[in-house]
gemmi code that builds the backbone of each chain (N, CA, C; Angstrom):
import gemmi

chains = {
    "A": [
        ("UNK", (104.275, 104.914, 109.668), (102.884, 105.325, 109.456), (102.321, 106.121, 110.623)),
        ("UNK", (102.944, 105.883, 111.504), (102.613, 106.659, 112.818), (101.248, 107.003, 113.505)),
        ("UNK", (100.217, 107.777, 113.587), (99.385, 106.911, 114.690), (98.305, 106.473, 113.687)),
        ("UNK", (98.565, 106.039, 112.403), (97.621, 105.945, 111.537), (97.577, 103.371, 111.679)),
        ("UNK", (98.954, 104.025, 112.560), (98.613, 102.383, 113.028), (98.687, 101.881, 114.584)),
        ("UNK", (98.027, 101.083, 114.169), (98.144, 100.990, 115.862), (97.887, 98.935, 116.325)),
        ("UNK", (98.079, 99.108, 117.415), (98.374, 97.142, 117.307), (97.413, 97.289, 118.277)),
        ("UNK", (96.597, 95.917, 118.333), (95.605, 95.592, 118.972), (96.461, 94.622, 120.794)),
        ("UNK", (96.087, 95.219, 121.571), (96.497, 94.908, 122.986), (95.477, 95.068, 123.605)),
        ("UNK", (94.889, 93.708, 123.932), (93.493, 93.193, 124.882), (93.806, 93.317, 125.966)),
        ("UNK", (92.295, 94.168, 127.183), (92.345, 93.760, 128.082), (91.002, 94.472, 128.601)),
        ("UNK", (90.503, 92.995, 130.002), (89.396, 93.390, 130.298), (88.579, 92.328, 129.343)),
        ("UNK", (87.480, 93.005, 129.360), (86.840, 91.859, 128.466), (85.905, 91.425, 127.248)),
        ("UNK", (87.119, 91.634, 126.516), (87.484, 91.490, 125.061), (87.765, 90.448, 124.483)),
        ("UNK", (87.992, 90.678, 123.173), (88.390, 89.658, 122.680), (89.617, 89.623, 122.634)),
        ("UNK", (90.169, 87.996, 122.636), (91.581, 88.159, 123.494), (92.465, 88.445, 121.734)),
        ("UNK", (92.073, 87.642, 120.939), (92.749, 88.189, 119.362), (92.294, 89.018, 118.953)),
        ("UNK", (92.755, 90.144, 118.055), (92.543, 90.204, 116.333), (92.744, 89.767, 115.798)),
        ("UNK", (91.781, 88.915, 114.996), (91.458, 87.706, 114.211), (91.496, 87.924, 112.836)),
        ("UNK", (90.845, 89.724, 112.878), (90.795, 89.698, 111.281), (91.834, 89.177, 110.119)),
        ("UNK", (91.571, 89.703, 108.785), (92.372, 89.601, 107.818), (91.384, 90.582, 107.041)),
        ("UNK", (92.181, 91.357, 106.259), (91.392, 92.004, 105.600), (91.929, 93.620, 104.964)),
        ("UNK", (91.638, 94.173, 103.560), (92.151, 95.144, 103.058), (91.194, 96.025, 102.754)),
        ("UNK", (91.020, 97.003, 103.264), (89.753, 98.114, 102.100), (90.587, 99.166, 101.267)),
        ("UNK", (89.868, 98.665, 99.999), (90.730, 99.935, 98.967), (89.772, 100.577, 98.806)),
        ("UNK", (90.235, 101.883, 98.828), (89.286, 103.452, 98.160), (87.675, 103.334, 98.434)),
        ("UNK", (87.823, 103.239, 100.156), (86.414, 103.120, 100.468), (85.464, 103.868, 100.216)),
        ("UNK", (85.683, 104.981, 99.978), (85.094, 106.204, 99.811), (85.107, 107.140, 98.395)),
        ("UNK", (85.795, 106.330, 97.496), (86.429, 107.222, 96.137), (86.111, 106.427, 94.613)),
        ("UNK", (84.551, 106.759, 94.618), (83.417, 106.558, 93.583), (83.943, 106.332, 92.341)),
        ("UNK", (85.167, 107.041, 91.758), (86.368, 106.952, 90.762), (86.770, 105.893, 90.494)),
        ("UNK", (86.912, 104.993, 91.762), (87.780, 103.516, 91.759), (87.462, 102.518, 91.880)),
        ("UNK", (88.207, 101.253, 91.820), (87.431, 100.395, 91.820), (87.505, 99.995, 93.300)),
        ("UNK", (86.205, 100.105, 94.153), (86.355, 100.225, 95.610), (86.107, 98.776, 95.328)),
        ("UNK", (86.556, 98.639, 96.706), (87.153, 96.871, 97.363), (87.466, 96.163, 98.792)),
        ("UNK", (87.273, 94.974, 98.839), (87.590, 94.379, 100.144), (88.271, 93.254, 99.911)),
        ("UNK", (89.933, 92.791, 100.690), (90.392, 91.469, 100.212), (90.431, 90.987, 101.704)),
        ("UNK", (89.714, 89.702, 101.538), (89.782, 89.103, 103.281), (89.627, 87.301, 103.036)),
        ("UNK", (89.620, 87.057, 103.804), (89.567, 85.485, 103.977), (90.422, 84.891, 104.782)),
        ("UNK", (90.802, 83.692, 104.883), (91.554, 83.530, 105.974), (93.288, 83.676, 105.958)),
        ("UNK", (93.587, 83.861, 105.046), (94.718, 83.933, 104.571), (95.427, 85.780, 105.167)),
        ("UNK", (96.299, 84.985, 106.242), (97.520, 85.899, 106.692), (98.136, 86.530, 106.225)),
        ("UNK", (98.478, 87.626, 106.057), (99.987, 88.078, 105.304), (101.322, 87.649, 106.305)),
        ("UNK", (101.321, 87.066, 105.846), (102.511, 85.774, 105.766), (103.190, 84.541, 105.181)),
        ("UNK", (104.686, 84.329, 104.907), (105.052, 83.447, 104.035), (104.463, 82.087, 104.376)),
        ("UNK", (103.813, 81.923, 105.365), (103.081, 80.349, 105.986), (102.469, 80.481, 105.090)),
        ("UNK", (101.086, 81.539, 105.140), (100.318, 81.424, 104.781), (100.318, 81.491, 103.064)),
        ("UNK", (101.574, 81.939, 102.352), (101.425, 82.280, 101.152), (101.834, 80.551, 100.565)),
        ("UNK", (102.536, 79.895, 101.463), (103.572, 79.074, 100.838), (102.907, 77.288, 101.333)),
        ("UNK", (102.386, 77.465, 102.348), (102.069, 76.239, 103.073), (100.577, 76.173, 103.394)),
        ("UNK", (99.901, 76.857, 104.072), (98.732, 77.179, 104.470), (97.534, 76.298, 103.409)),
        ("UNK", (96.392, 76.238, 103.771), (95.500, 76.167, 102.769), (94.487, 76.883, 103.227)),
        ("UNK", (94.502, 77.858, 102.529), (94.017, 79.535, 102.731), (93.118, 79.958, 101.856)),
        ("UNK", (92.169, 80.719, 101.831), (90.928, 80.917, 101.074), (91.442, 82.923, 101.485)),
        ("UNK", (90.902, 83.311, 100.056), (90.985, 84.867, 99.838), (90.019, 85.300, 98.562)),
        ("UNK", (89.195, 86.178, 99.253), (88.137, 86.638, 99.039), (88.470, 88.588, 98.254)),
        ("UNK", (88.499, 88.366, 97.374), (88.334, 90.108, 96.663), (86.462, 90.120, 96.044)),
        ("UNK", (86.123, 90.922, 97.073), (84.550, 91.965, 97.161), (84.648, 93.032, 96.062)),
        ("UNK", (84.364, 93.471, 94.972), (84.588, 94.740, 93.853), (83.371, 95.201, 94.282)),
        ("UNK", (82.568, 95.480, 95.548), (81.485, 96.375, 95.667), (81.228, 97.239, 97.012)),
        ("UNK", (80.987, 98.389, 96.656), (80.840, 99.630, 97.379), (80.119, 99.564, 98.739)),
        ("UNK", (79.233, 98.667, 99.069), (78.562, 98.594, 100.124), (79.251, 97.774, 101.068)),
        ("UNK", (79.856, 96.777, 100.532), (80.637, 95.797, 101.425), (81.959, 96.648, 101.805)),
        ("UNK", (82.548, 97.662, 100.935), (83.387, 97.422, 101.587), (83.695, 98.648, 102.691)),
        ("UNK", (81.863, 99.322, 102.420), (81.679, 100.935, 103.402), (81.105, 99.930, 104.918)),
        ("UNK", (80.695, 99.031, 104.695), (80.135, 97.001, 105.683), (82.063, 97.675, 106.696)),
        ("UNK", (82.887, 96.934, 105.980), (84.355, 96.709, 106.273), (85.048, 98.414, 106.568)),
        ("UNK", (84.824, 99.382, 106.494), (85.071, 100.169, 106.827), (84.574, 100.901, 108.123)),
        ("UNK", (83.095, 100.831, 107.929), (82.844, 101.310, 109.299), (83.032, 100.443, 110.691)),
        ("UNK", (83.201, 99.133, 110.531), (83.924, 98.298, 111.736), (85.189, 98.620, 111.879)),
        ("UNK", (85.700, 98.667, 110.773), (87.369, 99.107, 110.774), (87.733, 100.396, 111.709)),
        ("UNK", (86.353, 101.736, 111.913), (86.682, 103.225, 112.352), (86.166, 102.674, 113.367)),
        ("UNK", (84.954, 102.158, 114.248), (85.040, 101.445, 115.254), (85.858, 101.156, 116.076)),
        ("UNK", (86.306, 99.844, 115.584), (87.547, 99.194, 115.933), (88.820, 100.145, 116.580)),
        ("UNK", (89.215, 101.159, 115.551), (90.343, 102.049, 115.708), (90.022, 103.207, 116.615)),
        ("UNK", (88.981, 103.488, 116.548), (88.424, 105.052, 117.517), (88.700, 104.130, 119.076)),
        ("UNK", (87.783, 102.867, 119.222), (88.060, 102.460, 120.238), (89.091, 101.931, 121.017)),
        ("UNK", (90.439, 101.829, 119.887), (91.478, 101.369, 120.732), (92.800, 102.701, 120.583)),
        ("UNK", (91.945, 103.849, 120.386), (92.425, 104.912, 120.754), (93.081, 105.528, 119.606)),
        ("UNK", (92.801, 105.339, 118.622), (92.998, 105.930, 117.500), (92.411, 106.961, 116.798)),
        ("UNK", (92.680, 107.736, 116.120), (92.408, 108.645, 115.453), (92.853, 108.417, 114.029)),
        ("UNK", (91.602, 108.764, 113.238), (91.610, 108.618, 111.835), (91.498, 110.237, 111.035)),
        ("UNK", (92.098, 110.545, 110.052), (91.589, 111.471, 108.715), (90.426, 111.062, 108.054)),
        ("UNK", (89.527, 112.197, 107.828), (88.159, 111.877, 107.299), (88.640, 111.360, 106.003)),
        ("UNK", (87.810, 110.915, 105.414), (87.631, 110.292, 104.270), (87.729, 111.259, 103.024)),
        ("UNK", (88.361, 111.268, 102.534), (88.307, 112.564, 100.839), (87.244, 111.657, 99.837)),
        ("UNK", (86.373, 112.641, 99.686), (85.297, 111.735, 99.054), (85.512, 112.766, 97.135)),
        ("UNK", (85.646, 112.000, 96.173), (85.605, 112.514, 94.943), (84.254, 111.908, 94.414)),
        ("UNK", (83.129, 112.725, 93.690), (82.591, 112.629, 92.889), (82.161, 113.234, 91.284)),
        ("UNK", (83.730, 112.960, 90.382), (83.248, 114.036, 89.397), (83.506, 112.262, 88.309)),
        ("UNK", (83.413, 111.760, 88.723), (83.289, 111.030, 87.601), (81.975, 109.760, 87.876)),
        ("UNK", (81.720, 108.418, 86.833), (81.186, 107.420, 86.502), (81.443, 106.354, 88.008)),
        ("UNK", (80.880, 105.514, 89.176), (81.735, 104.804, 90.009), (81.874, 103.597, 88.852)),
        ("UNK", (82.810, 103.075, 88.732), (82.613, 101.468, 88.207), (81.482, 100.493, 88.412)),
        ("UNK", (81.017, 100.672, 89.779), (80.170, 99.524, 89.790), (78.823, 100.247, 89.268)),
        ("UNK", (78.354, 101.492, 88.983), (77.635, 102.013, 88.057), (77.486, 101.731, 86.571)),
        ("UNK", (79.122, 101.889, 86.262), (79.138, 101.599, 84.501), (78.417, 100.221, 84.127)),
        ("UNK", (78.556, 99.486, 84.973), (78.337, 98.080, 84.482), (77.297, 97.803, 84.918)),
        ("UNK", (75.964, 98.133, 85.618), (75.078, 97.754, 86.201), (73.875, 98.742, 85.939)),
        ("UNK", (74.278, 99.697, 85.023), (73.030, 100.346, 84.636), (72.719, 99.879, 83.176)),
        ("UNK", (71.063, 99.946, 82.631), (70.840, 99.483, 81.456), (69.800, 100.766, 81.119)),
        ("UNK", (68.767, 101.110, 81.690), (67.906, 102.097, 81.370), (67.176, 102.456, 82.893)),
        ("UNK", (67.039, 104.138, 82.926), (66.162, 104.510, 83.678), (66.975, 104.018, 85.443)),
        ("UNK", (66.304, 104.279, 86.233), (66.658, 104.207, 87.311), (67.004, 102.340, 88.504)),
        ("UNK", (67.554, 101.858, 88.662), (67.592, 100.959, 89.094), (67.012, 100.954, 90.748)),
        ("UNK", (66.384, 100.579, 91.380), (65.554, 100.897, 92.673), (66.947, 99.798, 93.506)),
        ("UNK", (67.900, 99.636, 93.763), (68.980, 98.588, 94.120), (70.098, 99.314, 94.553)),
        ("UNK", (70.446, 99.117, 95.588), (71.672, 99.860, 95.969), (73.158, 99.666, 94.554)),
        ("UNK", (72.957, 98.688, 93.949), (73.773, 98.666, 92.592), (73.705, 100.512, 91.861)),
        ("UNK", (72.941, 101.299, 91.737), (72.063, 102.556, 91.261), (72.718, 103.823, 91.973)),
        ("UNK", (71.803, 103.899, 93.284), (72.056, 104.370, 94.013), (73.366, 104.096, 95.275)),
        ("UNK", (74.092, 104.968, 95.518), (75.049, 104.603, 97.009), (74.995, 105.667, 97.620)),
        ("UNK", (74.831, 105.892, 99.220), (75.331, 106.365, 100.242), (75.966, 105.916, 101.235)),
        ("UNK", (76.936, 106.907, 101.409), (77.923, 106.432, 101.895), (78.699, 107.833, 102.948)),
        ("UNK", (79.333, 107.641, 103.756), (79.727, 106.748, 104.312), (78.451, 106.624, 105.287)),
        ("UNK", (77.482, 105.403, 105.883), (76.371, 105.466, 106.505), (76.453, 104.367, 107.603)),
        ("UNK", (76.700, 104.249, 108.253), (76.755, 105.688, 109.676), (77.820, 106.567, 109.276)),
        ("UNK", (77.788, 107.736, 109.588), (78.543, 108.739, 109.346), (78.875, 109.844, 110.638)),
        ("UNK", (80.280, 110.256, 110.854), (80.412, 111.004, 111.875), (80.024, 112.324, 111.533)),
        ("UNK", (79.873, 112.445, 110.089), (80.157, 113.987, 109.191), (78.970, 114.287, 108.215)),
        ("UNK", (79.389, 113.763, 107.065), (78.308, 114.017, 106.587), (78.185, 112.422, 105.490)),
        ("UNK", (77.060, 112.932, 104.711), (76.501, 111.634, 103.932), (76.521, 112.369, 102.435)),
        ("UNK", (77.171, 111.227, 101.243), (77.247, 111.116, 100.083), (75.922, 110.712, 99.418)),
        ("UNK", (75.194, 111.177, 98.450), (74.049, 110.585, 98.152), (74.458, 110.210, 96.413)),
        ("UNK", (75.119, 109.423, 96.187), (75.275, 109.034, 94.956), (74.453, 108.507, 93.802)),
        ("UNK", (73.968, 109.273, 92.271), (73.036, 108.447, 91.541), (73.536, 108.544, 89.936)),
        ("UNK", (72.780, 107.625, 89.315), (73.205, 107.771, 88.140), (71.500, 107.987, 87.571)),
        ("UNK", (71.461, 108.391, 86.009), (70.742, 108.996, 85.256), (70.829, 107.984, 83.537)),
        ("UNK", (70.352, 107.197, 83.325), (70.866, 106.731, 82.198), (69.643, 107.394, 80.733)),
        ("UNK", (68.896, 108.108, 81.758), (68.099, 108.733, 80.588), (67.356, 110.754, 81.206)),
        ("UNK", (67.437, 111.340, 80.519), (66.800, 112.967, 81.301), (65.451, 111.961, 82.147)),
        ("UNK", (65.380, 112.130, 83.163), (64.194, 112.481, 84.419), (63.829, 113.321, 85.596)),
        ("UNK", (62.672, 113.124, 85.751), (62.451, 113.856, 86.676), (62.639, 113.471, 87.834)),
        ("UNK", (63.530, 114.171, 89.282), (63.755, 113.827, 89.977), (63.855, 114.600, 91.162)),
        ("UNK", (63.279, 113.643, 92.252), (62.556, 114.113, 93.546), (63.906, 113.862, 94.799)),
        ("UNK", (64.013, 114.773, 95.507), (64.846, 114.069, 96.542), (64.636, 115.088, 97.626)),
        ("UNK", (63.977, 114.658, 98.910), (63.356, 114.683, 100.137), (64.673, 113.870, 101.437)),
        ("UNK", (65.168, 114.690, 102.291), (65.634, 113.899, 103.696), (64.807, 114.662, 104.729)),
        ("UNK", (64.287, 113.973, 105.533), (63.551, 113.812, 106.729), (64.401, 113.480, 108.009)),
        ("UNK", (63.583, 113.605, 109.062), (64.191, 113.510, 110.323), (63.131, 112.455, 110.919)),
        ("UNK", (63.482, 111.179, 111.733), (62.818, 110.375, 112.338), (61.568, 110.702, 112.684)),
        ("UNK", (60.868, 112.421, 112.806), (59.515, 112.603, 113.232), (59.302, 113.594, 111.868)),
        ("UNK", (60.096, 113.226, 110.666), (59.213, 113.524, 109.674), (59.029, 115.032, 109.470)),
        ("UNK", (60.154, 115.420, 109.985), (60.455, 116.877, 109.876), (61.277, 117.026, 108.522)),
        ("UNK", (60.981, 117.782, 107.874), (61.770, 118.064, 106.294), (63.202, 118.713, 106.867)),
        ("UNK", (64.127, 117.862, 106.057), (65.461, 118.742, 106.539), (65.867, 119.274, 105.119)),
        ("UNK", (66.157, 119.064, 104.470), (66.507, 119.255, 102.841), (65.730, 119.021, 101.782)),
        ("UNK", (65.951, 119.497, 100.768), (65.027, 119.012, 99.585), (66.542, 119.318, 98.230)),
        ("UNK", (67.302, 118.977, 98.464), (68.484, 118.665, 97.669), (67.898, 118.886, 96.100)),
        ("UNK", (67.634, 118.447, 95.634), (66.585, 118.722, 94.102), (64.852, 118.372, 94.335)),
        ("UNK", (64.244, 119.443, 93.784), (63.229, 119.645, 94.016), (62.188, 119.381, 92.609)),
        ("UNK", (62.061, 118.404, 92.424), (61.476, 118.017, 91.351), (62.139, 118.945, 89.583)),
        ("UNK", (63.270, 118.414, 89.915), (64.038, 119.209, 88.360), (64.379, 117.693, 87.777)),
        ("UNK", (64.009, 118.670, 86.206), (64.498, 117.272, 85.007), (65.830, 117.174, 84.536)),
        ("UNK", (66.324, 116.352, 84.578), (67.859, 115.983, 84.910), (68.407, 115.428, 84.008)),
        ("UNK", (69.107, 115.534, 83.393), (69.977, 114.924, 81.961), (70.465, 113.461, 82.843)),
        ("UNK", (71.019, 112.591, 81.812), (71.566, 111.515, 81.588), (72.859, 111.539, 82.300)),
        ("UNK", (73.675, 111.537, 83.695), (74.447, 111.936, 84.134), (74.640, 111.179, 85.071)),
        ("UNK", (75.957, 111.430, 85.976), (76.269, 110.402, 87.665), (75.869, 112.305, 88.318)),
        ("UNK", (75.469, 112.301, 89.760), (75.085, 112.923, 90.452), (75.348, 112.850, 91.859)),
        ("UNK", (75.744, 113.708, 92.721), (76.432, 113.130, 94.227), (75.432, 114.677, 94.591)),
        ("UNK", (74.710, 114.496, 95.862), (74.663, 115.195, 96.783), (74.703, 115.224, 97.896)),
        ("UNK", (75.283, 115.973, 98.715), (75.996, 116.052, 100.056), (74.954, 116.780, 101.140)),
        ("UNK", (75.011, 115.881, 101.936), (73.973, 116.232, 103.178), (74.669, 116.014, 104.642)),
        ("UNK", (74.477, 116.934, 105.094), (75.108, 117.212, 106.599), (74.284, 117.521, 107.515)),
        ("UNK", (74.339, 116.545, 108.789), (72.822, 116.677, 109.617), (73.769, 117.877, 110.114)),
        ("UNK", (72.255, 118.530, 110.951), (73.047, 119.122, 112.475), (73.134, 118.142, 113.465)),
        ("UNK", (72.755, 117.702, 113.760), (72.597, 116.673, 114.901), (72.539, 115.323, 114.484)),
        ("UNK", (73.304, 114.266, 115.495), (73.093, 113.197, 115.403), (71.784, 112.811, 115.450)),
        ("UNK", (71.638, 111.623, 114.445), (70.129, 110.577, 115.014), (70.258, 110.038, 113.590)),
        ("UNK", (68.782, 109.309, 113.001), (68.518, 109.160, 112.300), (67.595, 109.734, 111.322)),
        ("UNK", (67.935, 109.725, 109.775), (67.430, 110.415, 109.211), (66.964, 109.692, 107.462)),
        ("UNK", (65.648, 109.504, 107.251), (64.994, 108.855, 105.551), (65.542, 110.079, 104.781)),
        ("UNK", (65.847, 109.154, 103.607), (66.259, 110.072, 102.172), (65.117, 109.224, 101.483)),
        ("UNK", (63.931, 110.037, 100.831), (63.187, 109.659, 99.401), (63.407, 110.261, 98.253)),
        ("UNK", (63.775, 109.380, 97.976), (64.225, 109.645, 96.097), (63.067, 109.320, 95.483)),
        ("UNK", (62.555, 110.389, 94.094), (61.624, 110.101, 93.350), (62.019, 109.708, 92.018)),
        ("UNK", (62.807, 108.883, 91.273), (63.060, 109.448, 90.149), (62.352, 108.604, 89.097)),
        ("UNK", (61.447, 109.120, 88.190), (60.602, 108.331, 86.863), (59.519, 107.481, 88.090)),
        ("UNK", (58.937, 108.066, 88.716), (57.700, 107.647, 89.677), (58.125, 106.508, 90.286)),
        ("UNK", (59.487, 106.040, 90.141), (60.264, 105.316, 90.896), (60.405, 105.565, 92.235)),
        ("UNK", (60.100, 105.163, 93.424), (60.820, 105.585, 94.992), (61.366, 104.624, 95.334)),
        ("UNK", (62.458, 105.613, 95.767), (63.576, 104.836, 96.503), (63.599, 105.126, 97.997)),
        ("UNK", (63.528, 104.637, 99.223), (63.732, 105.165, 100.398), (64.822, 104.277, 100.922)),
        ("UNK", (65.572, 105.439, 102.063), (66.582, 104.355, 102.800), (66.773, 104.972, 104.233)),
        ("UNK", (67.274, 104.399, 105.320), (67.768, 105.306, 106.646), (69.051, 105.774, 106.395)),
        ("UNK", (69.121, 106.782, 107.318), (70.985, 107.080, 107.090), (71.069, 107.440, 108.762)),
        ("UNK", (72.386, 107.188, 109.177), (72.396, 107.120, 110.717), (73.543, 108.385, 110.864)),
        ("UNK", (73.358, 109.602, 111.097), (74.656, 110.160, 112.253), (75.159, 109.790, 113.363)),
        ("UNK", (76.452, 109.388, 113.593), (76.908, 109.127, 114.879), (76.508, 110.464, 116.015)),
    ],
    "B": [
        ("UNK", (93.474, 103.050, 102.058), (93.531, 101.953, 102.066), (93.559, 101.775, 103.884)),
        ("UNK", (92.949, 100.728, 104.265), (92.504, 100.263, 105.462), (92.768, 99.221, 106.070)),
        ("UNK", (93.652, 98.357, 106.513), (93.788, 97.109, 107.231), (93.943, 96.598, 108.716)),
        ("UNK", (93.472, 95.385, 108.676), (93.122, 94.257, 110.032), (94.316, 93.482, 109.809)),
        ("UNK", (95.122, 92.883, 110.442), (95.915, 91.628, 109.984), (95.743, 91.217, 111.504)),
        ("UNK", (96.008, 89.586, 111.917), (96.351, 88.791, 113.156), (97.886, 88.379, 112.808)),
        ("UNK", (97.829, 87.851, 111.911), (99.556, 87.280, 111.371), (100.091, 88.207, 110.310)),
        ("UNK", (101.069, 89.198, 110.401), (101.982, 89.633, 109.653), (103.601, 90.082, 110.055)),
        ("UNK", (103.553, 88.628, 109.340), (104.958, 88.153, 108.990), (105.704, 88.779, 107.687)),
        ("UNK", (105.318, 88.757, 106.566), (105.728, 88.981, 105.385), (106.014, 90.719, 105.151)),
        ("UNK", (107.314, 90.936, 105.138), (107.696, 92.219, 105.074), (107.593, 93.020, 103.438)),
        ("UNK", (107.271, 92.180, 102.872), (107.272, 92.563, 101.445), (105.454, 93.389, 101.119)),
        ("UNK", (105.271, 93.204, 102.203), (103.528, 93.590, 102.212), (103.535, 94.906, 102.981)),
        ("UNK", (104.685, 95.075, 104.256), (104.355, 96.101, 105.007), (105.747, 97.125, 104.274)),
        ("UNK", (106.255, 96.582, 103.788), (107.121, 97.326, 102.638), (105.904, 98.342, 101.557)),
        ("UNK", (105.228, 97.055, 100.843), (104.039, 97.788, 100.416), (103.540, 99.451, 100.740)),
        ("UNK", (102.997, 98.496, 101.571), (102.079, 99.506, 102.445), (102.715, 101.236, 102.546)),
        ("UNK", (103.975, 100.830, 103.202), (104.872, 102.045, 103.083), (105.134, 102.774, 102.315)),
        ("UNK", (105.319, 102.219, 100.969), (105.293, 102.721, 99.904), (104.801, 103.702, 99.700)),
        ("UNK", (103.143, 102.583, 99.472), (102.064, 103.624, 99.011), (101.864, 104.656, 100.526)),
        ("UNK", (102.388, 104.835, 101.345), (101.829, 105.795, 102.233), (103.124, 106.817, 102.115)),
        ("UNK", (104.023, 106.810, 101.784), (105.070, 107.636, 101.406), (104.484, 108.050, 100.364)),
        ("UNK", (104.122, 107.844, 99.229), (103.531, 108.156, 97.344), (102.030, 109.266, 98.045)),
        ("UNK", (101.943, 109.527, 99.297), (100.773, 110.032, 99.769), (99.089, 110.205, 99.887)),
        ("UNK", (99.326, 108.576, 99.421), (98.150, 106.992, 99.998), (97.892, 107.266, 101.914)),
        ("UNK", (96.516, 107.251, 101.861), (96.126, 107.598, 103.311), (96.395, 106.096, 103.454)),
        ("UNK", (96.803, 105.306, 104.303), (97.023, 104.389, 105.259), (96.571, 104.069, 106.499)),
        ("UNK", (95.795, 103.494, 106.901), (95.514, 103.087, 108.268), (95.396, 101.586, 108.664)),
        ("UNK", (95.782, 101.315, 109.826), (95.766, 99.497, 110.174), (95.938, 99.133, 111.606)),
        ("UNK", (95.218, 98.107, 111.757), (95.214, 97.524, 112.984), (96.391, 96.404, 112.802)),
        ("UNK", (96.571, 95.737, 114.110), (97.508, 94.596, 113.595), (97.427, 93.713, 115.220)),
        ("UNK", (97.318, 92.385, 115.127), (97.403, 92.132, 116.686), (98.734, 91.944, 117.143)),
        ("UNK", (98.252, 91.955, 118.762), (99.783, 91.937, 119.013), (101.019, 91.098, 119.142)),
        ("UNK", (100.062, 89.677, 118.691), (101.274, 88.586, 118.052), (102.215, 88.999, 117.156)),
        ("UNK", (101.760, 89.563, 116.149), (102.640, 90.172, 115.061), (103.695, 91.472, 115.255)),
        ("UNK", (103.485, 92.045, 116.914), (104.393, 92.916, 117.174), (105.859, 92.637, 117.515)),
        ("UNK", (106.080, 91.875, 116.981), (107.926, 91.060, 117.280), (108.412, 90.814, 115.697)),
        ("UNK", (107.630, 90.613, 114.985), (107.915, 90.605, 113.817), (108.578, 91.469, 112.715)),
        ("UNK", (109.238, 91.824, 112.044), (109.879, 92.726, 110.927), (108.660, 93.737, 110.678)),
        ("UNK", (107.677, 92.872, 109.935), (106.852, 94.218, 109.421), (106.576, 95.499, 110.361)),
        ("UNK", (106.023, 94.675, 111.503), (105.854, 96.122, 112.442), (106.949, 97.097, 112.488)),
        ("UNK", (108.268, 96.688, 112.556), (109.190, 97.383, 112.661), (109.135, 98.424, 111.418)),
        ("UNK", (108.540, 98.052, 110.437), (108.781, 98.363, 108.785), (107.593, 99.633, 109.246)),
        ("UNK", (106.466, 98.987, 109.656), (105.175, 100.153, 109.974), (105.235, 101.109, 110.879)),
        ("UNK", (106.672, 100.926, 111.682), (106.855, 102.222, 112.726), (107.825, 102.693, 112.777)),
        ("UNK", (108.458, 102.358, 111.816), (110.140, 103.135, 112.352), (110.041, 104.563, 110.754)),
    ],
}
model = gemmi.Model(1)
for chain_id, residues in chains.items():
    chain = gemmi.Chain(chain_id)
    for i, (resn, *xyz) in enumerate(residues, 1):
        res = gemmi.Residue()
        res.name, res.seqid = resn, gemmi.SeqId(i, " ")
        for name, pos in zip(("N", "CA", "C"), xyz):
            atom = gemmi.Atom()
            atom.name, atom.element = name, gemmi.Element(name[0])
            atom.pos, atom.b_iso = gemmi.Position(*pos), 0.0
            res.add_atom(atom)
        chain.add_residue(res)
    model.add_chain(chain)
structure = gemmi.Structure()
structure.add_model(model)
structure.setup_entities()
């Protein structure tokens, strides 16, 4: 796998293990069924065969972008280098299909962005379960307009991704208007 | 796909892994360094 792995070697003052356990599938790929498998359970025959081990599978998008961005953390800091993330949005995410009923849901279930904190840029993911009208505003911490991504257009029944790229690090509000619904959230650039 | 492990022992997992990163599955993982004497690592770097 080559430098896409790397072993944890403490020193100084740290933590003396890596303790984790833990898998992220398709952190970033709205298509799939994104995921986290963790708990205490080792990959190991102890643990498969003897152990009494608890394992945890997460089927949701926020937890497992939670488990990802500790994961690029983790790895940047022990000298690693990662490939950005290939982000696909031409289809339905799963945890969309099943969690919409009508109109806009105000719940990160609805809406996702991702990856947040971000070194690059930010995914603004939505679904549409009926034509509305819809507002979408990002700001800069002093409330400076940076984008207006859709500008009050009526929008068919659809999934929707728009892509926003600061110039600069900091922090930055996304307001979503949709069916006199608001949604606000922070999004952080590294 | 993304992983943490402290204990990996079980080569049938870092066999896995390989797999899918040969099939041209992005792969990345931490691993501590107890588990660097073990088979799998060998499986994750050679």
């Amino acid at each position: 796998m080559g430098n896409s792995f790397i072993v944890y070697s403490p020193s100084g003052a740290v933590a003396s293990v890596y303790h984790n356990k833990y898998l992220i599938v398709d952190p970033a790929n709205i298509c799939s069924d994104i995921l986290v498998e963790t708990g205490s359970h080792n990959w190991s025959s102890t643990a498969d065969v003897q152990n009494d081990e608890n394992i945890l599978i997460i089927h949701n998008a926020n937890a497992a972008n939670i488990y990802y961005q500790a994961f690029h953390k983790d790895f940047l800091t022990m000298g690693g280098t990662l490939s950005h993330i290939v982000v696909s949005a031409s289809c339905t995410p799963p945890y969309l299909r099943k969690s919409i009923n009508s109109g806009l849901e105000t719940s990160n279930n609805s809406i996702s962005i991702y990856p947040n904190p971000t070194n690059d840029q930010f995914n603004i993911s939505y679904h549409l379960d009926a034509t509305e009208n819809v507002n979408i505003m990002i700001i800069d911490y002093l409330g400076r307009e940076q984008m207006i991504p859709v500008n009050n257009e009526m929008q068919d029944a659809c999934d929707y991704n728009v892509v926003f790229t600061p110039k600069q690090s900091g922090m930055y509000i996304i307001k979503m208007t949709i069916c006199n619904q608001v949604y606000t959230s922070k999004m952080t650039k590294l | 796909m993304y992983f943490g492990m402290y204990t990996f022992t079980d080569n049938a997992d870092a066999t896995l892994l390989v797999s899918r990163h040969s099939a041209g599955v992005y792969v990345a993982g931490i691993e501590d360094q107890f588990s660097s004497t073990y088979t799998p690592h060998t499986t994750l770097t050679s």
